[in-house]
C-alpha positions as CSV (number, residue, x, y, z in Angstrom):
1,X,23.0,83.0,107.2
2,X,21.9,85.8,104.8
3,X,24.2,87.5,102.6
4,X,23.2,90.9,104.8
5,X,23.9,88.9,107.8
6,X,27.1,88.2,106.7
7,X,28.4,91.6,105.5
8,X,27.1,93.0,108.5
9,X,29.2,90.9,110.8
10,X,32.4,90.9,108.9
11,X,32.0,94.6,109.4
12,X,31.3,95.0,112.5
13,X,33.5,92.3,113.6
14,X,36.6,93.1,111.7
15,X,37.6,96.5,113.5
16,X,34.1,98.1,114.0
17,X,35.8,101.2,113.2
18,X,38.4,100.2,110.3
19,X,37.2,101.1,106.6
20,X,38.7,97.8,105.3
21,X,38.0,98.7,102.0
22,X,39.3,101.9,101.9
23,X,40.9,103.1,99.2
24,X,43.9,105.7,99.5
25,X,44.3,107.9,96.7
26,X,48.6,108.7,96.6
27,X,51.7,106.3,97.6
28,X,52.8,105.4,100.5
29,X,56.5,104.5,101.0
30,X,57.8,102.2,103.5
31,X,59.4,104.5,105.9
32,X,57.5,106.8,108.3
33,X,57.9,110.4,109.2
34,X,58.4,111.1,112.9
35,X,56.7,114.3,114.0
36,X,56.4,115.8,117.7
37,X,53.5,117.1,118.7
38,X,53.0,118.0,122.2
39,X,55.3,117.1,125.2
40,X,54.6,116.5,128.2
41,X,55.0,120.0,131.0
42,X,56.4,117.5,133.8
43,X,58.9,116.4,131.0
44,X,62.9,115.6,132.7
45,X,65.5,117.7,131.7
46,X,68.6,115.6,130.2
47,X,71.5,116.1,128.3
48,X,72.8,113.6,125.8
49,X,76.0,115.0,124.9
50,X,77.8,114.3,121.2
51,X,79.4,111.3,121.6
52,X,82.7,111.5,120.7
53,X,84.2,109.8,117.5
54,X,87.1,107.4,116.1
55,X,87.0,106.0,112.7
56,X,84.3,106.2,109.8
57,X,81.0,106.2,111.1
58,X,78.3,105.5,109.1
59,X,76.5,108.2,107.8
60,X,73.3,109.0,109.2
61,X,73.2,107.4,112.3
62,X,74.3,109.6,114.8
63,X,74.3,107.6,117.8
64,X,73.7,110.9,120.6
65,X,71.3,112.0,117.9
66,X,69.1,108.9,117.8
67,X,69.1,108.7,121.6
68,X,68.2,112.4,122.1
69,X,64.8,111.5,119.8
70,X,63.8,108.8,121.4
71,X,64.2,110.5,125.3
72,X,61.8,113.6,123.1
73,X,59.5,111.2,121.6
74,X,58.8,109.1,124.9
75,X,57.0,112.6,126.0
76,X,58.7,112.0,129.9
77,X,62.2,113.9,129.0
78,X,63.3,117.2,127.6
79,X,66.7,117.0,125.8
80,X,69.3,119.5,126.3
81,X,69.9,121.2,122.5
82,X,74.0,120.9,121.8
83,X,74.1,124.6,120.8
84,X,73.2,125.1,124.2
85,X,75.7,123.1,126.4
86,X,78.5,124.5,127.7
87,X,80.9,122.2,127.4
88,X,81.0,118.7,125.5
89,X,82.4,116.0,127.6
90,X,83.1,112.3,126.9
91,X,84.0,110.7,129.4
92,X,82.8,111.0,133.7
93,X,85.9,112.7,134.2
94,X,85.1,115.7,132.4
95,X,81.8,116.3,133.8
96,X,81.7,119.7,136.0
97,X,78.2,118.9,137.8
98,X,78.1,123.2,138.5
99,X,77.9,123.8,134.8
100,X,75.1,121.3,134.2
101,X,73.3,122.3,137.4
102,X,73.4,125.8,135.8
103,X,71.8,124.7,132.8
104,X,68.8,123.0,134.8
105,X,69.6,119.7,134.2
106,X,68.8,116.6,135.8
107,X,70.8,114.2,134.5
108,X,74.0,113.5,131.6
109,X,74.8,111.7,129.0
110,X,78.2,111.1,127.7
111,X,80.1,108.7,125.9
112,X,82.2,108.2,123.0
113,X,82.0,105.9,119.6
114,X,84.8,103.7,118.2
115,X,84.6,102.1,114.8
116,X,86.7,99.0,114.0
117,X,86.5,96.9,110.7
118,X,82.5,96.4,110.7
119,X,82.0,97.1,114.6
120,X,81.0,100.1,116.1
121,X,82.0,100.0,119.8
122,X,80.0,102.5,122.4
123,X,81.3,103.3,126.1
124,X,78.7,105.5,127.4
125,X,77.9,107.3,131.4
126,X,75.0,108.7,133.0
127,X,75.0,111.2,135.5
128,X,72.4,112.4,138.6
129,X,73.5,116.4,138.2
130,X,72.4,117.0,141.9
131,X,73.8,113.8,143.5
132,X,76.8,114.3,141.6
133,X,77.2,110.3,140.9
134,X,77.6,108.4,138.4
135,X,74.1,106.0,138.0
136,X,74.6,103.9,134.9
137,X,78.2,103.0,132.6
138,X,78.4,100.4,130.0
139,X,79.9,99.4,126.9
140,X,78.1,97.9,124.0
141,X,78.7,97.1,120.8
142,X,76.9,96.3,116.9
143,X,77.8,95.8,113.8
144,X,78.0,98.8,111.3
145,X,74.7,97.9,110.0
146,X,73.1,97.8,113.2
147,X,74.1,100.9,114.3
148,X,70.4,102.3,114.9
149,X,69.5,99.1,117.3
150,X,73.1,100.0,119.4
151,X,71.7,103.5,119.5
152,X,68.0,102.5,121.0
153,X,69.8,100.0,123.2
154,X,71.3,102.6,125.4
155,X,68.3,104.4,124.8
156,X,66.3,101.8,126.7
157,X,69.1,101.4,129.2
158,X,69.0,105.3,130.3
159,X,65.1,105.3,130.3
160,X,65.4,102.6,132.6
161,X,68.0,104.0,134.8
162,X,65.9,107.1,135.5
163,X,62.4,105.8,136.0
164,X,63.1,101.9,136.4
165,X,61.0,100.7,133.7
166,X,62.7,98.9,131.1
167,X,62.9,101.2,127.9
168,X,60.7,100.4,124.5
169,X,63.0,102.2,122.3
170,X,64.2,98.6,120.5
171,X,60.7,97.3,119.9
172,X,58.9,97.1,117.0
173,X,55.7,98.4,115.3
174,X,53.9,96.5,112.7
175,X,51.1,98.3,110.5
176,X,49.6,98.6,107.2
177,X,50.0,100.7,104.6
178,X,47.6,101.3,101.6
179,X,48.8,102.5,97.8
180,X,47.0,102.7,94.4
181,X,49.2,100.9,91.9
182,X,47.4,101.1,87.9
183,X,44.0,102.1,89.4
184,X,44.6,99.6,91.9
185,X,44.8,98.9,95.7
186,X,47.8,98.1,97.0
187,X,48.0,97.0,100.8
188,X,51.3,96.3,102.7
189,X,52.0,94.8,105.9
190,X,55.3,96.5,107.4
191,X,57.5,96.6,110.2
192,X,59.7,99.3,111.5
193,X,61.5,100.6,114.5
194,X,59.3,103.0,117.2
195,X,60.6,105.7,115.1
196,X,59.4,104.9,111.9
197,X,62.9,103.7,110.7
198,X,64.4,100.7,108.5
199,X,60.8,99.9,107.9
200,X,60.8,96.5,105.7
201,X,57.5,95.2,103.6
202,X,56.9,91.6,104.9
203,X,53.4,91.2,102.6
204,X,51.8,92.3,99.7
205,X,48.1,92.3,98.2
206,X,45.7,93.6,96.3
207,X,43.1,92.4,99.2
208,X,43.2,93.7,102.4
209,X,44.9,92.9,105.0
210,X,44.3,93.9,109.0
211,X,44.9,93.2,112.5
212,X,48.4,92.0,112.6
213,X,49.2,91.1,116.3
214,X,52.9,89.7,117.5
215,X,53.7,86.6,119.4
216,X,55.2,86.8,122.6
217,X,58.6,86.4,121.5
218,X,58.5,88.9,118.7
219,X,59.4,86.4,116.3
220,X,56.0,86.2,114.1
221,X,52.9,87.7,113.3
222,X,49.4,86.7,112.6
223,X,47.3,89.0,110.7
224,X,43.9,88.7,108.6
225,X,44.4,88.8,105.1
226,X,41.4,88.7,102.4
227,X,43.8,86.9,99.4
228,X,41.9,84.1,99.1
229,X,38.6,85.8,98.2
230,X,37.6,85.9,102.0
231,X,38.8,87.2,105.3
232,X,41.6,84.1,106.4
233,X,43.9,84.3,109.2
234,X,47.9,83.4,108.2
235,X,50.7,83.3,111.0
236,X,53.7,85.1,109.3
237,X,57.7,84.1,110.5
238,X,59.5,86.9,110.4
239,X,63.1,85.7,109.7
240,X,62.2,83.0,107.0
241,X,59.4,84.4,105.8
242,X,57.3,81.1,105.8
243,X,53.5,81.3,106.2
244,X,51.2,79.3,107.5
245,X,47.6,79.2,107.0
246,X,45.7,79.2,110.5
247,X,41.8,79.7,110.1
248,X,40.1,79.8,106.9
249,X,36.2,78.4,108.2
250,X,33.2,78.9,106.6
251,X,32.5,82.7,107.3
252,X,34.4,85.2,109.4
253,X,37.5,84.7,110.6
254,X,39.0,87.3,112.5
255,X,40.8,89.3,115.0
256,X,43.6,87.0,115.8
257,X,45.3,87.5,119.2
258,X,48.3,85.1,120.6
259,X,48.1,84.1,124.4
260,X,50.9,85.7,127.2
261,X,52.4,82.5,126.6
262,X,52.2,81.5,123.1
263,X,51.0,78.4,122.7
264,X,47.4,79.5,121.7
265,X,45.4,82.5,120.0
266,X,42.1,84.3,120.6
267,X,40.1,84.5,117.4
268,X,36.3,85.9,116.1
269,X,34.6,82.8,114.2
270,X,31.2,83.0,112.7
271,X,31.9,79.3,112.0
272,X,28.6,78.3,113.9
273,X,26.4,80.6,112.5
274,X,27.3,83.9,114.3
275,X,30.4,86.1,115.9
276,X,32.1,83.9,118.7
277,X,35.0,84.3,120.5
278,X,37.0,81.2,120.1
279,X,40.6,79.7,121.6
280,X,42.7,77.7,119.2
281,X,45.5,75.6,121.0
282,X,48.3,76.1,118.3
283,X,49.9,72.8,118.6
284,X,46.8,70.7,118.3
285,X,44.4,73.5,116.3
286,X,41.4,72.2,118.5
287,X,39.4,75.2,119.0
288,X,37.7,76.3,122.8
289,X,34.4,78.2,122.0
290,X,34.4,81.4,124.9
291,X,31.3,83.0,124.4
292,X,27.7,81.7,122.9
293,X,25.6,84.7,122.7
294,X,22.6,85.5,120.1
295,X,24.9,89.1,119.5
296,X,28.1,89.4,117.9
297,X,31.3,89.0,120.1
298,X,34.3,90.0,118.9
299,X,38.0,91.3,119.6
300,X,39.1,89.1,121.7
301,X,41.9,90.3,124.0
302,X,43.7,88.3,127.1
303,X,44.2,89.2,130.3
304,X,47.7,89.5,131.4
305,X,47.7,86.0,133.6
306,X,46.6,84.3,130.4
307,X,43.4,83.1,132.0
308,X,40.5,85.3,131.2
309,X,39.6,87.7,128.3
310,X,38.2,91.3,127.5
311,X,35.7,91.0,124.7
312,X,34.0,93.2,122.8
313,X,29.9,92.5,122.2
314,X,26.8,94.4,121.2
315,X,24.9,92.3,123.4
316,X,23.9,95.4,125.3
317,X,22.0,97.2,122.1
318,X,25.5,98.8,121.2
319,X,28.9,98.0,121.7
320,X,30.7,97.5,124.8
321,X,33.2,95.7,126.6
322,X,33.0,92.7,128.8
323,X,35.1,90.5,130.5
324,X,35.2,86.5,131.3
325,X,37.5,84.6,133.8
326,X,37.2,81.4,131.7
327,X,35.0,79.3,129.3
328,X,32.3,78.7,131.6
329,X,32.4,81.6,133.9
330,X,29.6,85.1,132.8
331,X,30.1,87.9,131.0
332,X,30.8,90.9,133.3
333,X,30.1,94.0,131.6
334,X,33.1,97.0,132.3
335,X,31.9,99.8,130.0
336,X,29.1,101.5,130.7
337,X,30.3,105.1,129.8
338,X,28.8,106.0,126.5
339,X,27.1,103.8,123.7
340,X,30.2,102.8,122.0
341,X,33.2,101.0,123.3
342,X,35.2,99.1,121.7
343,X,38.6,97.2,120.4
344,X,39.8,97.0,124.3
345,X,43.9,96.3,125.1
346,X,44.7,95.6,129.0
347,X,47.8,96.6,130.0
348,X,50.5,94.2,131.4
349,X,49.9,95.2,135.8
350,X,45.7,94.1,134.7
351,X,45.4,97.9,136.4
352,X,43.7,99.9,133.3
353,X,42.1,98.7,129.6
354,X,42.0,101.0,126.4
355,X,39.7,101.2,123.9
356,X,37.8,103.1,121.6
357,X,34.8,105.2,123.2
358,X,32.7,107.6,121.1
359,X,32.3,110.8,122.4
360,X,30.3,114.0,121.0
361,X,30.1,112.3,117.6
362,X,34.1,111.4,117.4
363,X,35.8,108.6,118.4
364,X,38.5,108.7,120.7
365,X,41.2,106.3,122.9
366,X,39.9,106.0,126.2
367,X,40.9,104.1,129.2
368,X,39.6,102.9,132.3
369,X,40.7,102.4,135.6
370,X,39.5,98.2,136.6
371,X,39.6,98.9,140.4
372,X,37.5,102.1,140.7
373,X,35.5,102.3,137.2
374,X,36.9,105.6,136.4
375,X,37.1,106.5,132.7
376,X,39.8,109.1,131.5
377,X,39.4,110.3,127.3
378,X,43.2,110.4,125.9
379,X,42.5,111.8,122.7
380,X,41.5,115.0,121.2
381,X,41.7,113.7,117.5
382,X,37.9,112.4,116.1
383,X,38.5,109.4,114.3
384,X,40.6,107.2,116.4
385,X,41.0,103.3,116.4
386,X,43.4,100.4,116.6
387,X,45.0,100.7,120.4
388,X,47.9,99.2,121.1
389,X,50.0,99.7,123.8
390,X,54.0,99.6,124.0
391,X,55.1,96.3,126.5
392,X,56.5,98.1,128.8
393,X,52.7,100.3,129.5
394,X,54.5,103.8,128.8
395,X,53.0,104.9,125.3
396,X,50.0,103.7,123.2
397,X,49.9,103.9,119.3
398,X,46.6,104.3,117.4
399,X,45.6,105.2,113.9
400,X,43.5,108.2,113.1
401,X,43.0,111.0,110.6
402,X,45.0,114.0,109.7
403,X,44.4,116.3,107.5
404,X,42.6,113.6,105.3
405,X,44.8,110.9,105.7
406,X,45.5,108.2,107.9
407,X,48.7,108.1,110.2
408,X,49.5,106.7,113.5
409,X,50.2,108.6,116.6
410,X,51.7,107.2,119.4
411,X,50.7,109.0,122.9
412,X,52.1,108.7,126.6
413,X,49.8,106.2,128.6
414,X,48.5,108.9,130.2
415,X,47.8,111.0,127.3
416,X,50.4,113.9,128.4
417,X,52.4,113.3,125.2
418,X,52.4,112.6,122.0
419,X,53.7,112.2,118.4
420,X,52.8,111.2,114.9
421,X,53.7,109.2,112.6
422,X,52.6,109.8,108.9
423,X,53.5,107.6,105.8
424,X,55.5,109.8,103.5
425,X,52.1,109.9,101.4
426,X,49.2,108.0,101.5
427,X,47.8,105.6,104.3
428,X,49.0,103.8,107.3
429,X,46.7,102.2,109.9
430,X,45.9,99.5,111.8
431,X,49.4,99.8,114.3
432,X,50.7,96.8,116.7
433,X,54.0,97.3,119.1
434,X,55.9,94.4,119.5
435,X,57.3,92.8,122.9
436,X,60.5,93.9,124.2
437,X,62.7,91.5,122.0
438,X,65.5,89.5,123.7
């Protein structure tokens, strides 16, 4: 293969649309900003009353306070300001349903906070204003360093009360972020909370690194990283930090994606001689060639049974997405909207896939319906890539620009809602959201 060959495909096949190279020009610190920017009009009124304190708390980690931002930042609820409540109760007993209805409020939160030695303890209620009942009550408890992940906890327990799907608030996002340190780059793979918070570096490089994707359990990541002079794909455990090398074959090596159930990975090989989507059994490392095409095939994604896989190809004259039940079964083509379409993410029902679709010279996150074929543009922004959706199919994160720098913004499924988060300064891209975490 030609050196022009070879460049061409690593480009194409990495992201498509990711600038690997990319250089950003100020620092980026670990820890995102959060910023709303639009909410969603059909948005549920709630109130999250001040939780009522004993002891020391911790500074900065209001526990109402963190719950309140994460009800905004899902898009589907409209918190209830404490300057505007008319009374602040903590426990069911003090709830007058009247004063709440007045207030146009759907449901309540209330609860109060006790801290002793290094726990924090949390009895909490939540109300149906206009049924008058209680519909969720628990207590739960962390340590005093943990207070954040006791604060998304109930978070994820009252977004699941309300609508019945379990909450995403104590997941993770993993990304990169991109520095210049003495004139040179400086790339960092990261994970944080949904909200930007207690981010921690996990990997650092003056080569870049891209497409981290999580296990099933949460409990590692692989990624591509360029440290060894080429693009090599590493599986990264999270608690010990050990690495281990996974693919580093003659060529590309690329776009690493772990199975439903773990025990194998979708990744791009040009091994052979060109862009293939391969399957590599994990415990065995014998590697399952899925597609044999003349064009490039890349981006391999699963389908939420594990058995088949989207795919992204320019086998068409330009790239688009396709589908395969198996090894052996044909390519189905399932975008035909547009000349570009790309980097596709099913969700977990196998109802709709997202991707990136071009449109009047920008590129946007789409997503299309699988039963009828009908394609709905989420985005207004004109650089968009990366997809990835949250595991319980609410919200989507991609990266995009702003104001000349990259940042992640994180939209309701439905594109109703959305907010962003920027790196303090500097770059952050290439975004994946974790599993719920058990």
């Amino acid at each position: 293969m030609g050196q022009h060959r070879q460049i061409s495909i690593i480009r194409f096949a990495q992201a498509i649309l990711l600038l690997a190279v990319m250089l950003a020009t100020q620092v980026a610190r670990a820890e995102l900003l959060i910023r709303i920017t639009e909410g969603a009009d059909s948005a549920v009124p709630v109130a999250v009353v001040p939780f009522a304190t004993s002891g020391t708390m911790p500074p900065g980690n209001n526990i109402s306070r963190i719950v309140r931002d994460d009800l905004t930042m899902s898009g589907e609820f409209r918190p209830l300001q404490p300057d505007k409540m008319l009374s602040l109760p903590a426990t069911g007993a003090d709830v007058h349903f009247r004063d709440w209805r007045m207030l146009g409020q759907r449901f309540v939160l209330v609860g109060q906070a006790e801290r002793q030695g290094d726990r924090i303890t949390a009895q909490y209620e939540l109300f149906d204003v206009n049924q008058e009942r209680r519909i969720l009550g628990e207590t739960a408890s962390a340590s005093v360093n943990s207070v954040r992940s006791l604060a998304h906890h109930i978070s994820d327990k009252v977004y699941e009360a309300i609508t019945g799907v379990p909450g995403a608030f104590s997941t993770r996002l993993a990304y990169v972020t991109l520095q210049q340190v003495g004139g040179e780059p400086q790339y960092r793979l990261q994970v944080s909370d949904v909200d930007g918070k207690r981010a921690r570096i996990r990997l650092e490089s003056r080569e870049p690194i891209l497409s981290p994707s999580w296990s099933p359990d949460g409990k590692k990541l692989a990624y591509v990283s360029f440290e060894t002079g080429k693009p090599a794909i590493f599986i990264h455990e999270l608690a010990s930090g050990e690495r281990t090398l996974l693919a580093e074959f003659r060529g590309l090596n690329s776009a690493p994606a772990w199975s439903p159930d773990g025990r194998s990975m979708l990744l791009t090989l040009s091994r052979d001689g060109n862009a293939e989507v391969y399957r590599m059994d994990l415990a065995t490392r014998e590697l399952t060639r899925l597609t044999n095409h003349w064009a490039i095939d890349t981006e391999g994604t699963w389908d939420p049974d594990g058995e088949g896989i989207y795919f992204t190809s320019d086998r068409s004259g330009g790239p688009q997405i396709y589908h395969k039940q198996g090894p052996r079964s044909e390519a189905e083509r399932i975008t035909f909207d547009g000349r570009y379409n790309a980097r596709p993410r099913a969700d977990s029902e196998g109802k709709y896939i997202y991707y990136v679709h071009q449109r009047d010279g920008g590129f946007h996150i789409a997503r299309q319906n699988l039963d009828t074929g009908e394609q709905s543009t989420l985005t207004r922004t004109g650089a968009d890539e990366s997809p990835s959706l949250s595991p319980n199919g609410r919200m989507l994160i991609y990266a995009t620009r702003e104001n000349g720098r990259s940042v992640l913004t994180v939209i309701s499924a439905d594109g109703g809602a959305a907010y962003s988060l920027p790196a303090a300064e500097g770059d952050v891209r290439d975004p994946a959201w974790s599993p719920i975490l058990r």
